[in-house]
VEXDREN-398612 format. One record per atom (N, C-alpha, C): x, y, z. Coordinates in steps of 0.1 Angstrom, whole numbers, padded with zeros to 4 digits, always signed. Example, Ala and Ser with C-alpha at 12.3 -4.5 7.8 and 13.67 -1.06 7.14 Angstrom:
// residues 2
+0132-0057+0078 +0123-0045+0078 +0132-0033+0078 +0128-0022+0071 +0137-0011+0071 +0129+0000+0079 
END
This chain:
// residues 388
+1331+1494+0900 +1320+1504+0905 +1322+1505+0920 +1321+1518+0927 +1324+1517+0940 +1308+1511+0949 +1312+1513+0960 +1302+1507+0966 +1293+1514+0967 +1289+1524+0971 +1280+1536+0970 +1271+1536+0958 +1279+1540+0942 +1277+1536+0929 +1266+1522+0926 +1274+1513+0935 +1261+1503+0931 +1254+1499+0937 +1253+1504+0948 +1237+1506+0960 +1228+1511+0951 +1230+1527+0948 +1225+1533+0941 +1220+1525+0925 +1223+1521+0921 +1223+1512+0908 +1212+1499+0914 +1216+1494+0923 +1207+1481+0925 +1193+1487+0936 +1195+1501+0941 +1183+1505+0942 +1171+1507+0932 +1178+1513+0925 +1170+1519+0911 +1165+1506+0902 +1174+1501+0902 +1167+1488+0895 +1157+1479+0902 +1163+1478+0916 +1146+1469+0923 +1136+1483+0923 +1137+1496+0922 +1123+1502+0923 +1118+1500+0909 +1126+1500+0900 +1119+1498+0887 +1115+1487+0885 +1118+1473+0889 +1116+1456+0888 +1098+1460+0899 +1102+1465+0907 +1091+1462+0919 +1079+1473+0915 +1083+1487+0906 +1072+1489+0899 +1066+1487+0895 +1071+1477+0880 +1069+1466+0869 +1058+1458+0873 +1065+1451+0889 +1057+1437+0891 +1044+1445+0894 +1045+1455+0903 +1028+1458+0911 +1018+1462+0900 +1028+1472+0890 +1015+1478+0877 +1010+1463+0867 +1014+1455+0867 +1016+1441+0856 +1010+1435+0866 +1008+1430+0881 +0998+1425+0884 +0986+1434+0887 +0987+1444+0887 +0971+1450+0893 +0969+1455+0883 +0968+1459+0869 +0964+1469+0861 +0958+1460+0848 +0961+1450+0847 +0961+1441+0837 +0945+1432+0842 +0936+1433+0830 +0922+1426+0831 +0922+1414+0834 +0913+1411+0844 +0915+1398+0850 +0902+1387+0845 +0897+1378+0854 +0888+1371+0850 +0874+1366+0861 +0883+1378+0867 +0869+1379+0875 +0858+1385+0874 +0847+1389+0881 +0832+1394+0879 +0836+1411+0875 +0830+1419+0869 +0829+1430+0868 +0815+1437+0875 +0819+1441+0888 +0819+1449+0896 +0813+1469+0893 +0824+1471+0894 +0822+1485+0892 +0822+1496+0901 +0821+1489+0914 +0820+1493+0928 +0828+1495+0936 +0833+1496+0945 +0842+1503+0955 +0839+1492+0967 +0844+1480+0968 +0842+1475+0979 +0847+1481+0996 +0844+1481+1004 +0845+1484+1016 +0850+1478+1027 +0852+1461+1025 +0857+1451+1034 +0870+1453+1037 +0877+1452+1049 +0889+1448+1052 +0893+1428+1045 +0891+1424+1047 +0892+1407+1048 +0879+1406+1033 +0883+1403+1021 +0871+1400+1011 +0869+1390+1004 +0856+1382+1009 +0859+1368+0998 +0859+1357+1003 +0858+1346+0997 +0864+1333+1004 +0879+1332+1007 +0886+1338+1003 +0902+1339+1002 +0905+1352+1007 +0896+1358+1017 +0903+1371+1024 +0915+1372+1028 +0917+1363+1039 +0934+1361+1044 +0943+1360+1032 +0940+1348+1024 +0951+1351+1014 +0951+1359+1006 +0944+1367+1002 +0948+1379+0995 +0951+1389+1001 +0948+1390+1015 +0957+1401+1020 +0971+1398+1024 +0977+1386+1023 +0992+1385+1027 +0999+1381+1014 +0986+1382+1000 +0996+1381+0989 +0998+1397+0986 +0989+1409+0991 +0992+1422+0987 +1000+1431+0995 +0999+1426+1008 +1015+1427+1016 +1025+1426+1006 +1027+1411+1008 +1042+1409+0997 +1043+1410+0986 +1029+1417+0976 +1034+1424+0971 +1044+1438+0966 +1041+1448+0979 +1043+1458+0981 +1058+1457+0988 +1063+1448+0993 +1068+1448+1001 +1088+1452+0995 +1087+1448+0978 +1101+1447+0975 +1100+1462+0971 +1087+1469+0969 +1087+1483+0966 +1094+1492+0978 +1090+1491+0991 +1090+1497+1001 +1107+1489+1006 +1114+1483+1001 +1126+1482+1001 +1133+1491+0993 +1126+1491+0980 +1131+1496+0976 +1136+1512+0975 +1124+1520+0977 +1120+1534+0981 +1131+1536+0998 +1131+1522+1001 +1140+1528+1015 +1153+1529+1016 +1159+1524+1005 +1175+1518+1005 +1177+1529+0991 +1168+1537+0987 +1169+1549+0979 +1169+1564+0987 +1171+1563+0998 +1170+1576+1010 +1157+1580+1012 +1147+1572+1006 +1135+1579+1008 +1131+1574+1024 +1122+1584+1028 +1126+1579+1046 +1108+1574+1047 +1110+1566+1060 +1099+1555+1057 +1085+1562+1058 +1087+1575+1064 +1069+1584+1063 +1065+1586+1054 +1076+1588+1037 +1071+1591+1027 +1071+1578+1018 +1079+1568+1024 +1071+1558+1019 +1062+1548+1022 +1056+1552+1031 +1042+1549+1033 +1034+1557+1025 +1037+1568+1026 +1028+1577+1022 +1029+1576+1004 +1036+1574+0996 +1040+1572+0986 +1032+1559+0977 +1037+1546+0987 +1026+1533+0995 +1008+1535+0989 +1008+1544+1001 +0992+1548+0996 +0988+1556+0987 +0991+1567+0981 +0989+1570+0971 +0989+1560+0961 +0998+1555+0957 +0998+1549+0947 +0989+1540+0946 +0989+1525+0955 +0977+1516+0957 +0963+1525+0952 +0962+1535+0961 +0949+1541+0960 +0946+1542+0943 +0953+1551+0939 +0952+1553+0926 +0947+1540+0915 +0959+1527+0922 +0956+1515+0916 +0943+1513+0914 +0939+1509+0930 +0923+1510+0933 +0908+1514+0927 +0915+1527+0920 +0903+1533+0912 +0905+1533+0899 +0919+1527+0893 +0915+1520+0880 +0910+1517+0876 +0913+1506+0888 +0902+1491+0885 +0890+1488+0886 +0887+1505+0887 +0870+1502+0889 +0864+1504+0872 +0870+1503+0859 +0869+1506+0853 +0879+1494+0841 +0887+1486+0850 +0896+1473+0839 +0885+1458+0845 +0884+1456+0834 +0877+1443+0831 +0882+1434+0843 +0872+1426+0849 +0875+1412+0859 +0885+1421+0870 +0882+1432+0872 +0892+1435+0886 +0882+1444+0896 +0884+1442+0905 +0877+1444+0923 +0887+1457+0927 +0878+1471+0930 +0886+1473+0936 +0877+1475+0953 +0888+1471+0960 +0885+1467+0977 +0898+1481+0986 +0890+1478+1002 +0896+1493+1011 +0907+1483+1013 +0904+1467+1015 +0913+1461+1018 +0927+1460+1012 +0929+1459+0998 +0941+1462+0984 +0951+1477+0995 +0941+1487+0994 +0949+1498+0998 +0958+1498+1011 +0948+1488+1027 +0953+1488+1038 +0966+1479+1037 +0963+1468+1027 +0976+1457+1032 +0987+1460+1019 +0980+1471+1009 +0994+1474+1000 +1002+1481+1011 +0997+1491+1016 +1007+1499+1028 +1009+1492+1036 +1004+1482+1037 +1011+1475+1048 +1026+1470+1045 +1026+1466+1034 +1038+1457+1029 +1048+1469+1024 +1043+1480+1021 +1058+1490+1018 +1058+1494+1030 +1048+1494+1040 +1055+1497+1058 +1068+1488+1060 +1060+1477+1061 +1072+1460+1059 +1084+1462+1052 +1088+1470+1043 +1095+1468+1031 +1108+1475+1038 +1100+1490+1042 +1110+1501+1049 +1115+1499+1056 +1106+1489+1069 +1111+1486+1082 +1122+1474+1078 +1123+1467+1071 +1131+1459+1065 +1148+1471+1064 +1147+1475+1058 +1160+1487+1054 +1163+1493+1067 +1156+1494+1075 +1162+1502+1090 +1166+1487+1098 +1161+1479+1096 +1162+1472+1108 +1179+1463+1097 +1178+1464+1087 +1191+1452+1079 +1203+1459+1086 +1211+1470+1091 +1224+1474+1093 +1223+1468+1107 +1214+1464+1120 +1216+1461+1132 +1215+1446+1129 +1213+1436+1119 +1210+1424+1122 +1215+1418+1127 +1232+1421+1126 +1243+1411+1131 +1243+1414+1145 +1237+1420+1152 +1236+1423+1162 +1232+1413+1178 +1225+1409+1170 +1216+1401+1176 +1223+1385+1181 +1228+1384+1188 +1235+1373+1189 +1228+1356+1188 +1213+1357+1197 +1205+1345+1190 +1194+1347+1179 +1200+1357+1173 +1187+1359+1158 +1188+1354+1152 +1200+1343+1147 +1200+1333+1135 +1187+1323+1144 +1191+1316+1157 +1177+1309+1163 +1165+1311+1160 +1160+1323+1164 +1148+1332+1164 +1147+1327+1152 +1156+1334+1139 +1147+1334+1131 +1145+1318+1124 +1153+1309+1130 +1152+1292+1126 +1139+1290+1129 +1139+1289+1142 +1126+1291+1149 +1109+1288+1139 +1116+1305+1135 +1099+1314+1130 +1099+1307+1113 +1115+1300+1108 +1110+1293+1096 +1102+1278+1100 +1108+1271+1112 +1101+1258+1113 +1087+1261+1115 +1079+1269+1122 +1071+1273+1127 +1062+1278+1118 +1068+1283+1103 +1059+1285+1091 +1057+1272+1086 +1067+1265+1085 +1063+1252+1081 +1055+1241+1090 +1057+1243+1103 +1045+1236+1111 +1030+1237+1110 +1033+1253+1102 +1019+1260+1103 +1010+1255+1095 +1020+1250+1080 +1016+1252+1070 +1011+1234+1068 +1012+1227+1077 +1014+1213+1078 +1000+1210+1088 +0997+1217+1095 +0984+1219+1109 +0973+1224+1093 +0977+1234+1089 +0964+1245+1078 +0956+1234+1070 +0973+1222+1062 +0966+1215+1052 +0962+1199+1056 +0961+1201+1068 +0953+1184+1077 +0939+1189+1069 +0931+1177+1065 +0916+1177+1060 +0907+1178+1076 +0898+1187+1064 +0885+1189+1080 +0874+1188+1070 +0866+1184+1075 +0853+1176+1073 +0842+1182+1081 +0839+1194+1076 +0827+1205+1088 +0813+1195+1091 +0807+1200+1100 +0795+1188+1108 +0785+1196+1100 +0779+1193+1085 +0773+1202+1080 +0765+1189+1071 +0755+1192+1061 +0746+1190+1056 +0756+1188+1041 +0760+1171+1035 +0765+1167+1024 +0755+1169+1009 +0763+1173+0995 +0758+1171+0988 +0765+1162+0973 +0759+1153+0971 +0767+1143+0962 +0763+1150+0946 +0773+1153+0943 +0775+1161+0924 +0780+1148+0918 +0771+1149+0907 +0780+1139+0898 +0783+1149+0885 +0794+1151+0880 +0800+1161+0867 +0790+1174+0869 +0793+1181+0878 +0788+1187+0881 +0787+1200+0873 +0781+1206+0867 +0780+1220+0864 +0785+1235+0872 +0794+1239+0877 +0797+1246+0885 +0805+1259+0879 +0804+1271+0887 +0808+1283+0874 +0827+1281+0874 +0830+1279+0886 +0844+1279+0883 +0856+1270+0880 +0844+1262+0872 +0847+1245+0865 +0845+1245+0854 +0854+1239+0845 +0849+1233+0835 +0835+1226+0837 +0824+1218+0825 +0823+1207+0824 +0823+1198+0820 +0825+1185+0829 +0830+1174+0824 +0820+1166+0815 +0822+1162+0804 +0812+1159+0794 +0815+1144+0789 +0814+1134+0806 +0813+1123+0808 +0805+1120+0816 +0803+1105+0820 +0794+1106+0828 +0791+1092+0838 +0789+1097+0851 +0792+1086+0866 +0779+1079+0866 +0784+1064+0869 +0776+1058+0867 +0768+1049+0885 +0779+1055+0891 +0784+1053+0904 +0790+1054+0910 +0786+1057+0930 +0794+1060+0934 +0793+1058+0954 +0800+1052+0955 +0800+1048+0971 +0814+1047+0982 +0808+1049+0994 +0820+1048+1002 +0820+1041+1012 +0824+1034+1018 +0821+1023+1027 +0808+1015+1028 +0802+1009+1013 +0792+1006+1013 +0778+1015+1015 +0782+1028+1010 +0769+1040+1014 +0772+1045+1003 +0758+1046+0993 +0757+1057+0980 +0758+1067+0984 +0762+1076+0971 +0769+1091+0974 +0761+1094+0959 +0743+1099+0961 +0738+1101+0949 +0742+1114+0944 +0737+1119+0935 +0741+1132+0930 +0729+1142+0935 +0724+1144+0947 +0718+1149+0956 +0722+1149+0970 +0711+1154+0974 +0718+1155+0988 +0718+1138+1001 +0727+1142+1003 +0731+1124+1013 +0727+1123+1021 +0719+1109+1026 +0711+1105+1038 +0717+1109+1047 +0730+1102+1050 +0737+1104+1061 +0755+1107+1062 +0745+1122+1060 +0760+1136+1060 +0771+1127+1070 +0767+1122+1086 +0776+1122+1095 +0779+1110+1091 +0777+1101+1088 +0781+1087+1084 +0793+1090+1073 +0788+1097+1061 +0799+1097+1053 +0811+1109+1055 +0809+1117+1065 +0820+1125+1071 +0830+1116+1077 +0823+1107+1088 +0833+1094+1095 +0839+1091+1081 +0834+1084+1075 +0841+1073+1067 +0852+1084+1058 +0853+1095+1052 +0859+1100+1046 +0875+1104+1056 +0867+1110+1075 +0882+1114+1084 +0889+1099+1082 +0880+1087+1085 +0887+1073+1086 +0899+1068+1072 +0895+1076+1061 +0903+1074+1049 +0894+1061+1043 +0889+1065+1046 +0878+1049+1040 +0879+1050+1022 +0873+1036+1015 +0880+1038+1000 +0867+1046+0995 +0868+1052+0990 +0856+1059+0978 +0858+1051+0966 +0848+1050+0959 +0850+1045+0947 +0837+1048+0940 +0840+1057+0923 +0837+1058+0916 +0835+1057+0904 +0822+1049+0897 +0827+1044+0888 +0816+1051+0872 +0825+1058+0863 +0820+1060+0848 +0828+1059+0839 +0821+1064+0831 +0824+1067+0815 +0831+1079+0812 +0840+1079+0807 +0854+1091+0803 +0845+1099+0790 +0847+1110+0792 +0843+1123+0782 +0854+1125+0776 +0854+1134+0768 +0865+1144+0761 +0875+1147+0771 +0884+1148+0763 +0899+1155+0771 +0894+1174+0775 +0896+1176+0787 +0891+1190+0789 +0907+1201+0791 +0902+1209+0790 +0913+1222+0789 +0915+1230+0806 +0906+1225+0816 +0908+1227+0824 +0901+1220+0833 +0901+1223+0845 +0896+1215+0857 +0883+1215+0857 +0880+1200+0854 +0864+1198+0858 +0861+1189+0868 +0852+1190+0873 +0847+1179+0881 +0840+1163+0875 +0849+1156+0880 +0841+1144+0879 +0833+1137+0889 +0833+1137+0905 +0826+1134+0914 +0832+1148+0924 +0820+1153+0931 +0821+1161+0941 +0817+1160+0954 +0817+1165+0965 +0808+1167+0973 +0808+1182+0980 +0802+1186+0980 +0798+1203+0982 +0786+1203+0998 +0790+1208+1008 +0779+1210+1017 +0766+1219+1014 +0755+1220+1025 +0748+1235+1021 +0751+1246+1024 +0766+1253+1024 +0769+1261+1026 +0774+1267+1014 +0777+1257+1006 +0783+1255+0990 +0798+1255+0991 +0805+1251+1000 +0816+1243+1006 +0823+1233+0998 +0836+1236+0993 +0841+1221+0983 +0846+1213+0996 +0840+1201+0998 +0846+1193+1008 +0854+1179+1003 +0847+1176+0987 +0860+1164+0980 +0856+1171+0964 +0866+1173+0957 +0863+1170+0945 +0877+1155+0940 +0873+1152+0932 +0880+1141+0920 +0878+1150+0906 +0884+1155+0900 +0882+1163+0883 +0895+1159+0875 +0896+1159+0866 +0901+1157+0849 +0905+1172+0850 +0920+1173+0846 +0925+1185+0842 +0935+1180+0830 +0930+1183+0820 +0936+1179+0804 +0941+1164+0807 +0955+1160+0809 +0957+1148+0814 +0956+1142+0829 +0957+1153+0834 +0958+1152+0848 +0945+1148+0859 +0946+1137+0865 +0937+1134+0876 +0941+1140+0889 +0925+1152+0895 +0934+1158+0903 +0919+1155+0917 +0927+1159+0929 +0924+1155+0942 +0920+1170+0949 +0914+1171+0949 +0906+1184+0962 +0902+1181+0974 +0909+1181+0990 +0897+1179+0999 +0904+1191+1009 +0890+1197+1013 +0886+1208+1026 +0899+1202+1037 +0906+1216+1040 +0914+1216+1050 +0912+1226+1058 +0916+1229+1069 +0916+1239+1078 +0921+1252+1072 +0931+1251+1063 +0928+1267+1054 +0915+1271+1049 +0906+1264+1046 +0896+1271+1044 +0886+1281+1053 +0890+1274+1069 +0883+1280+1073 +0891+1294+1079 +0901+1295+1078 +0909+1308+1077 +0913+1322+1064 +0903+1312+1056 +0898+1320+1040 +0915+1318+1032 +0919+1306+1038 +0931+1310+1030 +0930+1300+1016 +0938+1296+1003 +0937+1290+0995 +0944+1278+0997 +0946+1268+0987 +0950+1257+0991 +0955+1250+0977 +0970+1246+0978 +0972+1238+0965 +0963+1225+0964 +0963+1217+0952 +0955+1210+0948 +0965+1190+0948 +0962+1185+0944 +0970+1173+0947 +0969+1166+0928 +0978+1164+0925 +0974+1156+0911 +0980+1144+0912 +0977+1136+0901 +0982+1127+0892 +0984+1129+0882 +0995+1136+0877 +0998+1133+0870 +1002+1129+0855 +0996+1132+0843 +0996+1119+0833 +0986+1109+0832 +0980+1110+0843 +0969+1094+0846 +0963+1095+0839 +0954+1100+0829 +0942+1102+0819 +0949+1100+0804 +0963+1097+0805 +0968+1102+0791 +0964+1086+0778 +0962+1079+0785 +0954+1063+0779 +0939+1063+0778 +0937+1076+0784 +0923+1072+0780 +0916+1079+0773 +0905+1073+0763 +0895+1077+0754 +0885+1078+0758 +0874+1088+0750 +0861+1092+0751 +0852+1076+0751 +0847+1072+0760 +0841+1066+0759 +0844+1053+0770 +0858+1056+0773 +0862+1042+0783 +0853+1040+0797 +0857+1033+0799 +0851+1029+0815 +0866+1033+0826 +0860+1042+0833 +0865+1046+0844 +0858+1040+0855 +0870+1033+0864 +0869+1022+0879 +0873+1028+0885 +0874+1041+0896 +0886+1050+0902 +0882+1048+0919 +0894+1043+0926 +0891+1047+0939 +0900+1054+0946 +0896+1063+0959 +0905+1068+0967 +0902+1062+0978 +0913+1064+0985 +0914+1060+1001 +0926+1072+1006 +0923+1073+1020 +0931+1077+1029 +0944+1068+1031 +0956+1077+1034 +0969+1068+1045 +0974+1077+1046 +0985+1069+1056 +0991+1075+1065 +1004+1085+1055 +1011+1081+1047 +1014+1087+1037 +1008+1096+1028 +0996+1102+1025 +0984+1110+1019 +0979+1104+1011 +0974+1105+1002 +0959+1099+0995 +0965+1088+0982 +0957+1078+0984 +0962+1070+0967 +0949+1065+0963 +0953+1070+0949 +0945+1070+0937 +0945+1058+0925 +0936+1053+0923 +0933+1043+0918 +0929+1039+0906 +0934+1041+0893 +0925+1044+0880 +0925+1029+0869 +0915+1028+0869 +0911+1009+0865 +0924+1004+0872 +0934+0996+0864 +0946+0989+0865 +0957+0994+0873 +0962+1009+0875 +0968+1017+0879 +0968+1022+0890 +0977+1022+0902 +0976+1031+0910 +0987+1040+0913 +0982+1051+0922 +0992+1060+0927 +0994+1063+0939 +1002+1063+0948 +0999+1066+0963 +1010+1076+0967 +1008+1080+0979 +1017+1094+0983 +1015+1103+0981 +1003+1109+0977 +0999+1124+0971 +0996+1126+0983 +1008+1137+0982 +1004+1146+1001 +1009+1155+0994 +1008+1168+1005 +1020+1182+0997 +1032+1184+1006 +1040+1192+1004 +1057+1192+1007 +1055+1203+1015 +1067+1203+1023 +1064+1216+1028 +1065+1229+1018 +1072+1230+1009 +1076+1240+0999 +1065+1244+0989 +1054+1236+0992 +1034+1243+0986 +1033+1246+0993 +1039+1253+1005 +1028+1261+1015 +1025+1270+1013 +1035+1277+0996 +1031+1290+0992 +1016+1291+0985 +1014+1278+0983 +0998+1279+0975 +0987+1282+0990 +0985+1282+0998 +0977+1289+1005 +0979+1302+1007 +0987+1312+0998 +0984+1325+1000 +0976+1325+0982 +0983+1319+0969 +0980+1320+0961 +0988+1308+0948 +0974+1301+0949 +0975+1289+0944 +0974+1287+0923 +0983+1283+0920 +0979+1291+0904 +0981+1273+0898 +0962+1268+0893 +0963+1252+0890 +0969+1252+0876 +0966+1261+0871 +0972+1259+0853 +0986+1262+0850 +0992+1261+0861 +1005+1255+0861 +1007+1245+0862 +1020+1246+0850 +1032+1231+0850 +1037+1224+0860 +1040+1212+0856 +1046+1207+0867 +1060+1212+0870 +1065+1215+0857 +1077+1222+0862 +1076+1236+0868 +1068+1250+0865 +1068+1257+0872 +1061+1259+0883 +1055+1247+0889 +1051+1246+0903 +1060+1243+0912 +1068+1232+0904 +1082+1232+0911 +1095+1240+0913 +1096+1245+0906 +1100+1258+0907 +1101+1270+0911 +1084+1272+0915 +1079+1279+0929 +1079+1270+0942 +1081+1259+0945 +1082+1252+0955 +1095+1258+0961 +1105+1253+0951 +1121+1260+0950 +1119+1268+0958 +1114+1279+0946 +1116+1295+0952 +1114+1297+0966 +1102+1293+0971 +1093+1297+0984 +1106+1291+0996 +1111+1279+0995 +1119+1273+1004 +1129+1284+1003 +1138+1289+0993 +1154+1297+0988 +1143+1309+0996 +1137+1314+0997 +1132+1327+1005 +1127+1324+1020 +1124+1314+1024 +1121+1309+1036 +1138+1306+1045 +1144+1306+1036 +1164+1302+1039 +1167+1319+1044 +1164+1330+1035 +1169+1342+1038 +1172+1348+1056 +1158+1347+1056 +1161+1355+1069 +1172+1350+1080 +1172+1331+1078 +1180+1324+1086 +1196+1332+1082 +1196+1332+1071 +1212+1335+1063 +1214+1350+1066 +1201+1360+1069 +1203+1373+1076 +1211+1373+1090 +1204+1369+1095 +1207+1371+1111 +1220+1360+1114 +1222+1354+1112 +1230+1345+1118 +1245+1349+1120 +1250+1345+1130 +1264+1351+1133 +1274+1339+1132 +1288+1341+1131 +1296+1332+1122 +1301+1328+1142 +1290+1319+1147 +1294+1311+1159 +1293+1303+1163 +1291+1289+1173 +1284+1284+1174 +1267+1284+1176 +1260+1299+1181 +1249+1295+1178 +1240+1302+1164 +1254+1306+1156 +1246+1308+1140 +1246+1296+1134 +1259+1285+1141 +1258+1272+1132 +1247+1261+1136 +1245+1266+1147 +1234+1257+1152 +1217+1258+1147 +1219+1275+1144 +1206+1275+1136 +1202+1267+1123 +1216+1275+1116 +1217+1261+1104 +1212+1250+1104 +1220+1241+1117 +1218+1231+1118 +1206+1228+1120 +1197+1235+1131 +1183+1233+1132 +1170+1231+1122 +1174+1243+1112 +1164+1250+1102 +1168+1234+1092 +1179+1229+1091 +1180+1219+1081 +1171+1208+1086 +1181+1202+1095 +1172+1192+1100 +1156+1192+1103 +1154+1201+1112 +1138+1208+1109 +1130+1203+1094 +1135+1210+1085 +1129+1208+1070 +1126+1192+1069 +1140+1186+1074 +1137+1173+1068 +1127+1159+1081 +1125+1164+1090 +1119+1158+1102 +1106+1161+1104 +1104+1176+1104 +1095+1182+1111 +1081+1176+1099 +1082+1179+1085 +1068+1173+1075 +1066+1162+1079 +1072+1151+1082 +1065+1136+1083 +1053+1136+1094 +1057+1145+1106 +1056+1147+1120 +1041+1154+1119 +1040+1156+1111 +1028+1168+1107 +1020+1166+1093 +1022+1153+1086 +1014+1148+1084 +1011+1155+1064 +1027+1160+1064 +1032+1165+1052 +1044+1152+1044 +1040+1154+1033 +1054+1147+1027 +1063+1147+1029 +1075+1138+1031 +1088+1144+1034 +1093+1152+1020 +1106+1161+1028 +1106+1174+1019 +1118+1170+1010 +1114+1172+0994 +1123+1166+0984 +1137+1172+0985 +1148+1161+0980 +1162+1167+0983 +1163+1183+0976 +1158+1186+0966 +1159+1196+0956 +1153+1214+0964 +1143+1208+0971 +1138+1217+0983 +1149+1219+0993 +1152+1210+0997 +1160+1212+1010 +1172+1217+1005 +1179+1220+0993 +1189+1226+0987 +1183+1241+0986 +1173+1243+0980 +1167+1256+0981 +1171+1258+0992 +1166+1256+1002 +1165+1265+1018 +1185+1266+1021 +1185+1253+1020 +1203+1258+1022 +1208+1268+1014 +1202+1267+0999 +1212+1278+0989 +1205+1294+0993 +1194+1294+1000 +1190+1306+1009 +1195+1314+1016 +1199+1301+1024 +1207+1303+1034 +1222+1311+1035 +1226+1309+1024 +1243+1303+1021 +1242+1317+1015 +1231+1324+1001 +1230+1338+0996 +1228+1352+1004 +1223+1351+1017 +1215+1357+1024 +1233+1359+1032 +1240+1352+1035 +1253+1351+1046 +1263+1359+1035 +1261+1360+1022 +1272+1365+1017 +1270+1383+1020 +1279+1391+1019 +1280+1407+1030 +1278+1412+1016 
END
């Protein structure tokens, strides 16, 4: 096939793939509130920021696509909006879907992004320190992403849940018999002394709570919480089918962004309706360990390669397809390095940097170090992106 022939061919196929994905995620009934209305917001929700840089990139393989098909980038903007728009007013009419002004500004945003992508790919080699640069702007996502998920602990008014009833929870249909943290109860009301147990939680102090195991649940429930009066998740501990899983307030929250979740695991898979649950957490220097009667677990921190769950965090996923997407996010975070770099000493030094980086920079910042399987991602990024 000549060259021309399968530009043309592999255009047509990403506009059709990049079609696919935007009508299959936006058109399809969701499980959120039914609305009916026309929201107005730029930024909406507790997760404003991240949904507008998940609908950027959504749009974004579209507006490659449309641009590496001759379409020139005025009409794919314009193409861009139309279409979102139309999205928009579907959905005022498909089950569990929002439509917002914000969907339509950052869908065009990302087929803006998409086009400018296609003008700017023929000059890349150009650039003699753009492999740097763009090393740089990958360490610097991952620094970002390592500062976002430090825990914060707002100076606010605590409230102690025990199996809490909450709409976007299961409930857990067991039941706490206790619960304290540095020698200070944590009733299932509101807490004497909010600032006392905010210390003790930044200090990593142990928590420990103790009941009785319910039913195996189908999704994430709470088994001890604490929620501010703002209605703020600032710790949960919940049962996800087998899985004991870990929630605490980070600085993404207060940038409305999302946040992966931390598990164990398996840990529930011994126990029955009815047992005695002894569970404690503590803080370290390596991230949180978990405690269940006889059992423990420690090192639950996140990688750098979950930093894609603060745009959009999906819990009822496997362990293997969270891994997976960890993969992914690293092998696309490798691209741009593998774009720009020039076959010199300072394309090899980018390399060199962005590698090392990966594996130095998470400890430093208070992230797990980054698994070998990740750090192959970002090189096999790398290595895809350099081929002509």
């Amino acid at each position: 096939m000549r060259p021309a022939a399968r530009k043309r061919w592999l255009c047509a196929t990403l506009l059709i793939a990049s079609l696919g994905v935007v009508l299959g995620a936006t058109l399809v009934p969701g499980s959120g509130p039914d609305t009916g209305t026309f929201q107005w917001c730029v930024l909406c929700g507790d997760f404003g920021l991240a949904d507008a840089i998940a609908n950027v990139v959504l749009f974004v393989p579209l507006g490659i696509a449309l641009g590496c098909s001759a379409v020139s980038a005025r009409k794919t903007v314009a193409l861009a909006l139309l279409l979102s728009t139309a999205i928009e007013i579907a959905q005022l009419w498909i089950p569990g879907r929002e439509s917002t002004l914000a969907d339509i500004i950052w869908n065009t945003t990302g087929a803006a992004v998409g086009v400018g992508f296609v003008c700017w790919y023929p000059a890349r080699r150009r650039f003699r320190l753009g492999g740097l640069v763009a090393a740089t702007a990958v360490l610097a996502v991952i620094a970002g992403a390592g500062l976002l998920l430090r825990p914060a602990f707002p100076p606010t008014i605590y409230y102690g849940q025990w199996t809490a009833q909450l709409g976007q929870f299961e409930w857990y249909r067991g039941k706490v018999l206790e619960a304290e943290i540095g020698g200070m109860q944590l009733p299932s009301w509101r807490l004497q002394d909010s600032k006392g147990v905010r210390e003790q939680l930044s200090a990593g102090e142990r928590l420990r709570v103790r009941a009785i195991a319910g039913p195996r649940t189908e999704r994430l429930a709470p088994l001890f919480s604490i929620f501010d009066e703002q209605q703020r998740e600032i710790l949960l501990v919940g049962v996800d089918r087998d899985d004991l899983v870990l929630q605490v307030s980070t600085h993404a929250g207060d940038l409305r962004l999302d946040q992966p979740d931390l598990r164990w695991r398996g840990a529930l898979v011994r126990l029955a309706p009815g047992d005695t649950i002894n569970l404690e957490l503590r803080g370290a220097r390596s991230g949180y360990c978990l405690r269940l009667n006889s059992r423990e677990r420690c090192g639950l921190d996140y990688t750098a390669g979950q930093a894609w769950g603060l745009v959009q965090f999906v819990p009822s996923m496997g362990a293997a397809g969270q891994a997976a997407l960890d993969c992914l996010f690293m092998f696309l975070l490798g691209l741009p390095v593998g774009l720009t770099v020039r076959r010199n000493r300072y394309g090899y030094a980018a390399v060199a940097i962005v590698v090392a980086g990966v594996l130095a920079l998470p400890p430093l910042l208070g992230l797990a170090p980054t698994p070998p399987l990740q750090v192959a991602a970002l090189a096999l990024g790398v290595v895809a992106a350099l081929t002509p």
